[in-house]
C-alpha positions in Angstrom: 86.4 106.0 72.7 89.4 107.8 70.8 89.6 111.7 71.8 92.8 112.1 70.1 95.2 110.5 67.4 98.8 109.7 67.8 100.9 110.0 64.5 103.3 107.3 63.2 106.2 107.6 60.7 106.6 104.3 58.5 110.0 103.5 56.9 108.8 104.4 54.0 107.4 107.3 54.8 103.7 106.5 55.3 102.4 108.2 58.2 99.9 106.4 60.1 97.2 107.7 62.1 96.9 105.5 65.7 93.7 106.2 68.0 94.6 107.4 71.5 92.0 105.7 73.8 91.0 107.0 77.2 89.9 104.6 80.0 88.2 105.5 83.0 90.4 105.8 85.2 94.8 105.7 84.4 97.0 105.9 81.7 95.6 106.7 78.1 96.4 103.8 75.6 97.4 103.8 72.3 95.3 101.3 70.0 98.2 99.9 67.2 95.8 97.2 65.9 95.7 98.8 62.4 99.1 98.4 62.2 98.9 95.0 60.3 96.9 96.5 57.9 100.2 98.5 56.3 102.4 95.6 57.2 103.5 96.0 60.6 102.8 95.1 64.4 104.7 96.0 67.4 107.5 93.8 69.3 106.6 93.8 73.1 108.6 90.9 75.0 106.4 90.0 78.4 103.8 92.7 76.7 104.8 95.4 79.3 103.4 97.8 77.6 100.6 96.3 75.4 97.0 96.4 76.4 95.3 92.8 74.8 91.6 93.4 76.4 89.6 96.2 77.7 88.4 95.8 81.9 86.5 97.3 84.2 87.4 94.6 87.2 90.2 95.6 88.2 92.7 99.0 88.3 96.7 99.0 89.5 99.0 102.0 89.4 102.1 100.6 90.4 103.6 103.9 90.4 101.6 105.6 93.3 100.5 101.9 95.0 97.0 101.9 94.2 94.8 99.0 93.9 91.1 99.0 92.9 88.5 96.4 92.7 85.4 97.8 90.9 86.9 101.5 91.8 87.4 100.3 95.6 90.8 100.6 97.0 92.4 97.8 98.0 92.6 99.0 102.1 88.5 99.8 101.9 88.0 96.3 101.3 89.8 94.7 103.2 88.9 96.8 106.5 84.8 97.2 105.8 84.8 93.7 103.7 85.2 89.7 103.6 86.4 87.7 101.3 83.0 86.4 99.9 81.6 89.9 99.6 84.7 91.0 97.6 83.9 87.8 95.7 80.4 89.2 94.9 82.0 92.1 94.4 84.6 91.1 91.4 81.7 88.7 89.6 78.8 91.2 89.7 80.3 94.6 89.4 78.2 96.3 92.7 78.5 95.2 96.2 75.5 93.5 97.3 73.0 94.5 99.5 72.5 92.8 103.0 70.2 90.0 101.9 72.1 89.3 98.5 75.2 89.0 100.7 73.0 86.7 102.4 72.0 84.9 99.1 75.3 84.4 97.8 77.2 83.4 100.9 74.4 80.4 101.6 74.7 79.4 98.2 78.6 79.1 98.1 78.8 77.5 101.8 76.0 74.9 100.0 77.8 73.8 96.9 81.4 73.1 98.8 80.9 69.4 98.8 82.3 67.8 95.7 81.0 64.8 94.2 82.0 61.5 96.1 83.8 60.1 93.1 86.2 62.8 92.7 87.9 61.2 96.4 88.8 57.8 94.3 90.4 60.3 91.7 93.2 61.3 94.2 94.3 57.5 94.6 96.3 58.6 90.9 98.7 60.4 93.1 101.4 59.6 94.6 101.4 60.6 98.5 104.6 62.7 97.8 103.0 64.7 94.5 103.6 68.1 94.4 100.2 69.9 95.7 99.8 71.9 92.7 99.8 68.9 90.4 97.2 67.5 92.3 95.1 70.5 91.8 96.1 71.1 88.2 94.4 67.5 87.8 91.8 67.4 90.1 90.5 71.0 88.7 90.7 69.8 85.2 88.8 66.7 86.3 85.7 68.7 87.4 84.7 69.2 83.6 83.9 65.7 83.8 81.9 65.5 87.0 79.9 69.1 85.7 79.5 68.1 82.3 76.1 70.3 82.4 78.2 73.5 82.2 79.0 74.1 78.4 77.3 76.8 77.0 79.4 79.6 77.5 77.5 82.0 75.9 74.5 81.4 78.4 74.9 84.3 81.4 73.4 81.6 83.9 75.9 78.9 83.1 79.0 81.1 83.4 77.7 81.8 86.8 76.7 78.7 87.5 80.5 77.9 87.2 81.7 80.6 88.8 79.8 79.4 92.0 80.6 76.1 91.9 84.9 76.8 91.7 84.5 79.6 94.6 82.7 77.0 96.9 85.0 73.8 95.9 88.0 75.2 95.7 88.8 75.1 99.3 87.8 71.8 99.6 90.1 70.3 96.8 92.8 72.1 98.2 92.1 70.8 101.7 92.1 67.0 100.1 95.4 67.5 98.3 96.9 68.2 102.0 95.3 65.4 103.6 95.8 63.1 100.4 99.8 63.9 101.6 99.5 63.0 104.8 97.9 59.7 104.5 94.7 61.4 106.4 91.2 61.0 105.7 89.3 63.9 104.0 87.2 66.1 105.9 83.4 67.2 104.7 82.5 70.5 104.8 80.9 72.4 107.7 78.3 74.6 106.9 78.1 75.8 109.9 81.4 77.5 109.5 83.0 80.6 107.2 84.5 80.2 104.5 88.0 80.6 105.8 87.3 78.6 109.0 85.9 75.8 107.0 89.1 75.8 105.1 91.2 75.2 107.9 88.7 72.7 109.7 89.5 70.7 106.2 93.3 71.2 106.4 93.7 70.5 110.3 90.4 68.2 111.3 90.8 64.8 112.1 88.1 62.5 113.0 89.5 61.5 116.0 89.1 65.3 117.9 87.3 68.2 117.6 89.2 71.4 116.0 89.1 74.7 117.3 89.2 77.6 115.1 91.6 80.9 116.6 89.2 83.7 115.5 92.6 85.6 115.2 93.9 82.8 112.6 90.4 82.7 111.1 90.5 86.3 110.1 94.2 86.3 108.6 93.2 83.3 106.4 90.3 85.7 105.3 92.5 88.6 104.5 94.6 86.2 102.6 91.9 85.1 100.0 91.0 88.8 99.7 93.9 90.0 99.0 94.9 87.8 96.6 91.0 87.7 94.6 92.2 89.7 92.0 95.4 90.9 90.5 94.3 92.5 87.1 96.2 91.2 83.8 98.9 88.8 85.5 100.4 85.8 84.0 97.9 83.2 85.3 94.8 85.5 84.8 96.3 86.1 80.8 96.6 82.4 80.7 93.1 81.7 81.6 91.6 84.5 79.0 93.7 83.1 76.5 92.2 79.4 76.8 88.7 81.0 77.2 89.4 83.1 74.2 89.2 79.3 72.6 86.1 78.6 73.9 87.5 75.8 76.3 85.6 74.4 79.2 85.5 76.9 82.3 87.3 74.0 84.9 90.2 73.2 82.3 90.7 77.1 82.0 91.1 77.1 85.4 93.3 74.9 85.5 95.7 76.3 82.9 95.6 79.2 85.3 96.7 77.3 87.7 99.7 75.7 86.0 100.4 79.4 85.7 100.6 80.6 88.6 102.8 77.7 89.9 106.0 79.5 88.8 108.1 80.6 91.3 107.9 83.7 89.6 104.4 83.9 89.9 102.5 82.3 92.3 105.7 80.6 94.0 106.7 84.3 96.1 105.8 83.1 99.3 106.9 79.8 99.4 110.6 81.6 98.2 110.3 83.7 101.2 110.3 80.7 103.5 112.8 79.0 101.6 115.1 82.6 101.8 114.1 82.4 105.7 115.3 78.9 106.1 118.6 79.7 104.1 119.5 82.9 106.2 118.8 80.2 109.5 119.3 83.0 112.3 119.3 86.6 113.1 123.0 86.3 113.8 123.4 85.5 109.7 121.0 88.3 108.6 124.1 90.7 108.3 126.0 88.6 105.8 122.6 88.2 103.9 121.9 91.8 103.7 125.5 92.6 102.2 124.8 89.9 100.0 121.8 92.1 98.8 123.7 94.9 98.4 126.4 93.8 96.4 125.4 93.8 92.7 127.5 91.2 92.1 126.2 88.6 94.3 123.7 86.8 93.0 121.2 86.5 96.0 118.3 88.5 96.5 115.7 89.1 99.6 112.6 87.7 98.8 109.6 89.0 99.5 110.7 92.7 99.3 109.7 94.9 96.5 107.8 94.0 93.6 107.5 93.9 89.9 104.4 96.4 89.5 104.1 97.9 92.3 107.5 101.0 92.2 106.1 102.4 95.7 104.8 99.9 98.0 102.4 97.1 97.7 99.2 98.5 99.1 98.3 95.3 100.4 101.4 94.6 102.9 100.3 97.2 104.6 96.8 95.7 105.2 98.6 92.0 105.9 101.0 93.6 108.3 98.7 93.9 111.0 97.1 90.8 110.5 100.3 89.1 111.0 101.3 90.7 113.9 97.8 89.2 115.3 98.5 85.6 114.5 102.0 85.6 115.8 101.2 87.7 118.6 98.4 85.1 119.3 100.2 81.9 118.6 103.0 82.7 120.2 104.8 80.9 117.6 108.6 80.2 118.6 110.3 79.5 115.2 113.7 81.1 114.3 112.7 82.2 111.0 110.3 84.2 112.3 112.6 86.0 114.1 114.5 86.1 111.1 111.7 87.5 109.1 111.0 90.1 111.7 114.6 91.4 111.8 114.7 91.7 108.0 111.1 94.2 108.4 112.9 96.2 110.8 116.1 96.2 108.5 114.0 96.8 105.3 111.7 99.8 107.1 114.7 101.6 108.7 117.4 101.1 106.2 118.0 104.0 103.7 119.4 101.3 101.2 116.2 99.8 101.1 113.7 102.9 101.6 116.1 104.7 98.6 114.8 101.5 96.4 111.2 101.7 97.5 112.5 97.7 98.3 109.9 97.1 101.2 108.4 94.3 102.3 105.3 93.2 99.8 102.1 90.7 100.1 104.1 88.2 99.6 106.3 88.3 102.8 103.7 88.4 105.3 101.4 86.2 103.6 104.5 83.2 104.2 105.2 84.3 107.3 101.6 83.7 108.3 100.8 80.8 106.7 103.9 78.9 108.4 103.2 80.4 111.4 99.3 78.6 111.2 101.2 75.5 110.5 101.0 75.2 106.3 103.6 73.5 104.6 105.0 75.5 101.8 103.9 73.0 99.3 101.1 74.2 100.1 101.4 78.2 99.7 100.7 78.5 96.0 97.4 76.4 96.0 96.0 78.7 99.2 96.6 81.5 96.4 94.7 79.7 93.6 91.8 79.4 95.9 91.7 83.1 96.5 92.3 83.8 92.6 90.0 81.3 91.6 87.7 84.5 91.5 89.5 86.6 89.9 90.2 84.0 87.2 86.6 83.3 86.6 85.4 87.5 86.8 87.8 88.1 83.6 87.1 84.9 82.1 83.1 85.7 82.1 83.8 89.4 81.0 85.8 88.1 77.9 82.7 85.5 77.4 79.8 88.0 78.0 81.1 89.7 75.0 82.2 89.2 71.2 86.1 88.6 71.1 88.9 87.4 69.1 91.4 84.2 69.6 94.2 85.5 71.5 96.9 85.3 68.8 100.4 86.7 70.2 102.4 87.7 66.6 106.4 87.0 66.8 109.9 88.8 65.3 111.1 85.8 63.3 114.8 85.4 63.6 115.2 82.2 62.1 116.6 81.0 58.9 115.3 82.2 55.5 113.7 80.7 52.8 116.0 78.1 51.3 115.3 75.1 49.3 115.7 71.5 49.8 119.3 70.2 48.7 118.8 66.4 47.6 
């Protein structure tokens, strides 16, 4: 609710009242949507500073490194929580009691199996297709298999897909992995946790039996939750504004999808690895990191800093330890692992790098954990989808549950003027 006005001056004049509104919790906003009615609106490129929906899932303050799910920090969750608790957690608002954890977990670990016909749909793809367009397709596809699904004004149905995209998601992922190797898919254990089922599908074979490290099991886990939920990011944007449409819940996620498969987005940790691989050695990483330094060099260190967060990002410091488990662990002897854990002790000892709040983010140790386990990078960006997938679907269903508008973005035309037709 507005407390206060702000006050603009027009061109001509005019002075417009604005509505200051006050959230919860951060920053107060200023609502400009009369604006149009005198004749103007405001020019925001990558809407940094525009508000287009009201939340309550999720709260960043990049400034002070704060992330909260459902007014839990970030580091709560991740050391009291799981991922499928914190998936409970996003979608229903309160985090469940012991047997509604109960509930919820047996009904995603039933509903992970996808319907046999969907296997023939991955003979469309080319062994070598990018992962991502795999699941971009196969994603989109499940509209067809879950037809049932298209009321999205009925609480019970949006729920009903929420369910069935946590429990599957996994699964397609797994099958766009083996569907590159030549290798038959895997069915899902039920017997297992969600993370270790995940890997059972990515690294089973028929021919041997697959042990799970407990160590690697609960990295994966910290993985998906740290990734659940990001607030108003360019994928979760994306799949508001082809809800805001009414479209079918599977193809939204899968424009959310297409999203986040720009190196710019999703693609952060798979450009670590490729940064890793480019550096080649310790012996190298001087050169690199003079490189960073000069201002006119193009290259940058990936995986170090990051767009929102101006501090640090509150969940490296939860990762950390996790990968410092599965290396220690695995005992993983690959030189850009070494190279990765040179630039850490670079980055956190540096004052270039401390001065420039530049230390190492989510992203980093996510890569260097995941390629440590064994996952292709391919395959980085479609690990994240799986863990946003919730996130996605939480926003998507708060938008639904409610009245709202067409996302409609406005433009500054620059083009040419009226003119007429010269025969």
């Amino acid at each position: 609710m507005a407390e206060k006005n702000a006050t603009l001056t027009l061109p001509t004049g005019e002075v417009i009242d604005l509505p200051v509104l006050k959230g919860s919790y951060g920053p107060d906003v200023i609502d400009v949507s009369g604006l149009l009615n005198a004749g103007y609106f405001t020019y925001d490129p990558g809407f940094m500073s525009t508000a287009a929906t009201e939340s309550k899932i999720t709260f960043i303050d990049g400034n002070q490194g704060v992330l909260l799910h459902r007014g839990y920090s970030i580091e709560e969750l991740a050391e009291h929580s799981d991922f499928l608790e914190t998936c409970f957690l996003l979608w229903y608002g309160f985090l469940p009691a012991k047997q509604e954890k109960i509930e919820f977990v047996s009904n995603i670990t039933r509903h992970t199996m996808v319907h046999e016909s969907l296997a023939h749909f991955f003979d469309g793809f080319h062994h070598n297709a990018h992962p991502m367009a795999m699941m971009c397709g196969a994603v989109g596809a499940l509209s067809a298999f879950y037809h049932d699904v298209m009321d999205i004004r009925s609480e019970r149905d949006r729920e009903i897909a929420a369910h069935r995209l946590v429990a599957k998601m996994p699964t397609l992922a797994a099958m766009c992995y083996k569907h590159s190797l030549g290798q038959p898919f895997m069915y899902p254990r039920n017997d297992l946790s969600y993370a270790a089922n995940f890997l059972y599908m990515m690294f089973g074979t028929p021919c041997e039996e697959y042990r799970i490290s407990k160590a690697v099991e609960s990295a994966m886990d910290k993985i998906f939750l740290l990734h659940a939920d990001h607030e108003q990011n360019a994928s979760t944007s994306t799949v508001r504004l082809a809800g805001s449409t009414g479209a079918n819940p599977f193809a939204c996620i899968s424009s959310g999808i297409a999203a986040l498969w720009g190196p710019a987005h999703g693609g952060a940790n798979e450009a670590v690895l490729v940064m890793l691989e480019e550096i080649g050695s310790v012996e190298n990483i001087p050169m690199f990191i003079d490189k960073a330094k000069d201002p006119d060099d193009p290259f940058k260190l990936m995986g170090f800093g990051h767009r929102v967060y101006k501090n640090f990002d509150p969940r490296a410091k939860v990762i950390k330890a996790s990968c410092d488990a599965v290396l220690a662990e695995l005992g993983v002897t690959d030189p850009r692992l070494a190279v990765a854990m040179e630039l850490e002790r670079i980055a956190l000892s540096d004052p270039y790098f401390a001065d420039r709040k530049l230390f190492p983010n989510v992203d980093f140790y996510s890569g260097i954990i995941l390629s440590a386990i064994g996952i292709p990078t391919s395959m980085f960006t479609v690990i994240f989808a799986v863990a946003r997938t919730i996130g996605w679907m939480s926003h998507w269903d708060e938008m639904s549950s409610e009245s709202y508008k067409i996302g409609r973005p406005r433009q500054l035309y620059t083009g040419e003027p009226p003119r007429s037709y010269k025969l």
